[in-house]
C-alpha positions in Angstrom: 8.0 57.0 -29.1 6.6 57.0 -32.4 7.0 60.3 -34.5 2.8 60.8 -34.3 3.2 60.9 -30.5 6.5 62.9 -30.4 4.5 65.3 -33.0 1.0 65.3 -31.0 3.0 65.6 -27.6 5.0 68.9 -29.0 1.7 70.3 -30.4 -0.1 69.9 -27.1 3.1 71.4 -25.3 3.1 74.2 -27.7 -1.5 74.5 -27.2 -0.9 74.8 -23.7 1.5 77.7 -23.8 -0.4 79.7 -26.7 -3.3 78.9 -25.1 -2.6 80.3 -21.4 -4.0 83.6 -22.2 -7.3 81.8 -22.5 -7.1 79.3 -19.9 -5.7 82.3 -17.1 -9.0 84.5 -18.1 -6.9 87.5 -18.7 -10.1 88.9 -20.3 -8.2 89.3 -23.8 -9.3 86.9 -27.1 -6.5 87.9 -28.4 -3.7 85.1 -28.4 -0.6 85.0 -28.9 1.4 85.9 -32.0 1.6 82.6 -34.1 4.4 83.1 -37.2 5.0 79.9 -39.8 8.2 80.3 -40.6 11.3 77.7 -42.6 7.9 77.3 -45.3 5.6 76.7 -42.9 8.1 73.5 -40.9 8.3 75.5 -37.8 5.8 77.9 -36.0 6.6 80.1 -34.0 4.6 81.7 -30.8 5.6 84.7 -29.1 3.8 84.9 -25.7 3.5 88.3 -24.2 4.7 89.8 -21.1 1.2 89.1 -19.5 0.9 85.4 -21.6 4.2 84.8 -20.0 3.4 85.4 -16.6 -0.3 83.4 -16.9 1.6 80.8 -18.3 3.9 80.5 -15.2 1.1 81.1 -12.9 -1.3 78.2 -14.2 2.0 75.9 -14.3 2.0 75.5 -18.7 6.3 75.3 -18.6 5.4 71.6 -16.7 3.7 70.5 -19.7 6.9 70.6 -21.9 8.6 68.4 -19.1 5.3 65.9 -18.4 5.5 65.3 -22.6 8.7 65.6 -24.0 11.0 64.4 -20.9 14.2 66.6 -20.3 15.9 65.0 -23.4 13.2 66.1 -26.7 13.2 69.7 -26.4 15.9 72.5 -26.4 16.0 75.7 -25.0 17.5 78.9 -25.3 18.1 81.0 -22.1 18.8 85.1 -21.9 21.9 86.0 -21.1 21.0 87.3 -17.5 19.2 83.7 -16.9 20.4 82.1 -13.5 20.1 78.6 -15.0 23.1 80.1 -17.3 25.3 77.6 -16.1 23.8 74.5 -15.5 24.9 73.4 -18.9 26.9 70.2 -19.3 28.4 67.9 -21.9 26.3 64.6 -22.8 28.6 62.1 -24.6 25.5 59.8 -25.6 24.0 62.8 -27.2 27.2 64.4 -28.3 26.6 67.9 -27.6 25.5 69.9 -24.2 22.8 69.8 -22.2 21.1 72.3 -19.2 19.0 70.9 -16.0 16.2 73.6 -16.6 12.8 72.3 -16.8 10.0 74.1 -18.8 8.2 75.8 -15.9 11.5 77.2 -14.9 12.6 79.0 -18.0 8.8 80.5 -18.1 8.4 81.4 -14.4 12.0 83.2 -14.8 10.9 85.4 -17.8 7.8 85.8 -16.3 9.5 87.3 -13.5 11.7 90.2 -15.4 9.6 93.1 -16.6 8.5 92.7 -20.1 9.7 89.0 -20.3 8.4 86.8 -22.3 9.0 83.3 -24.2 8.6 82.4 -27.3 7.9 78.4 -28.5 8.7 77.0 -31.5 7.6 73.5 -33.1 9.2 71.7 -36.1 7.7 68.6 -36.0 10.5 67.0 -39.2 13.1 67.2 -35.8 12.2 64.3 -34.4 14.9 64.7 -31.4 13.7 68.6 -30.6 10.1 69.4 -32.0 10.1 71.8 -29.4 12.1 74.7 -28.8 11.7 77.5 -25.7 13.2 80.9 -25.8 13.5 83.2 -22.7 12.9 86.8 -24.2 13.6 90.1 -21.6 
């Protein structure tokens, strides 16, 4: 995959979960907090509880899979996350690696009171443009 595509497929992944708020018709404009951060490389996007929970309703954590596969993003799970311990080691990547898919790490912080997740993009990492935090 060419780094345009890998770039334009994290920046729709990234769209779809900023842009839940609009798409569920919470009645808010407001989106979600958007932060450029590492001089502007990465940007952040810190969904809210209510983002969160449109997001899992409307299905936006199977974008991240449907673009970026299970192998070109990373993710970051709370300590109380159930998917915990589905970590394993990858020898062809060197380093380890968890079964959770996007629209399970936002469905689960969608389901704790005042979760939320937070997306980041760096489009220079070619092997994770994408990262997904669980925030509760």
């Amino acid at each position: 995959m060419s780094r345009t595509r890998i770039i334009a497929a994290a920046a729709a992944a990234l769209a779809i979960g900023a842009g839940a708020v609009v798409v569920g018709g919470t009645g808010s404009a407001a989106a979600a907090d958007v932060f450029p951060v590492d001089n502007g490389r990465t940007t952040i996007v810190y969904l809210t509880h209510a983002e969160t929970v449109t997001a899992a309703q409307i299905g936006a954590g199977n974008v991240i899979n449907a673009l970026l596969g299970n192998d070109r993003w990373a993710v970051t799970l709370e300590q109380g996350s159930r998917y915990a311990g589905s970590w394993y080691y990858r020898p062809d990547k060197g380093r380890v690696w968890s079964n959770v898919t996007g629209q399970q790490v936002v469905a689960e912080a969608a389901a704790h009171p005042n979760g939320r997740v937070a997306l980041g993009i760096t489009p220079s990492v070619l092997a994770h443009p994408l990262w997904v935090q669980q925030v509760w």
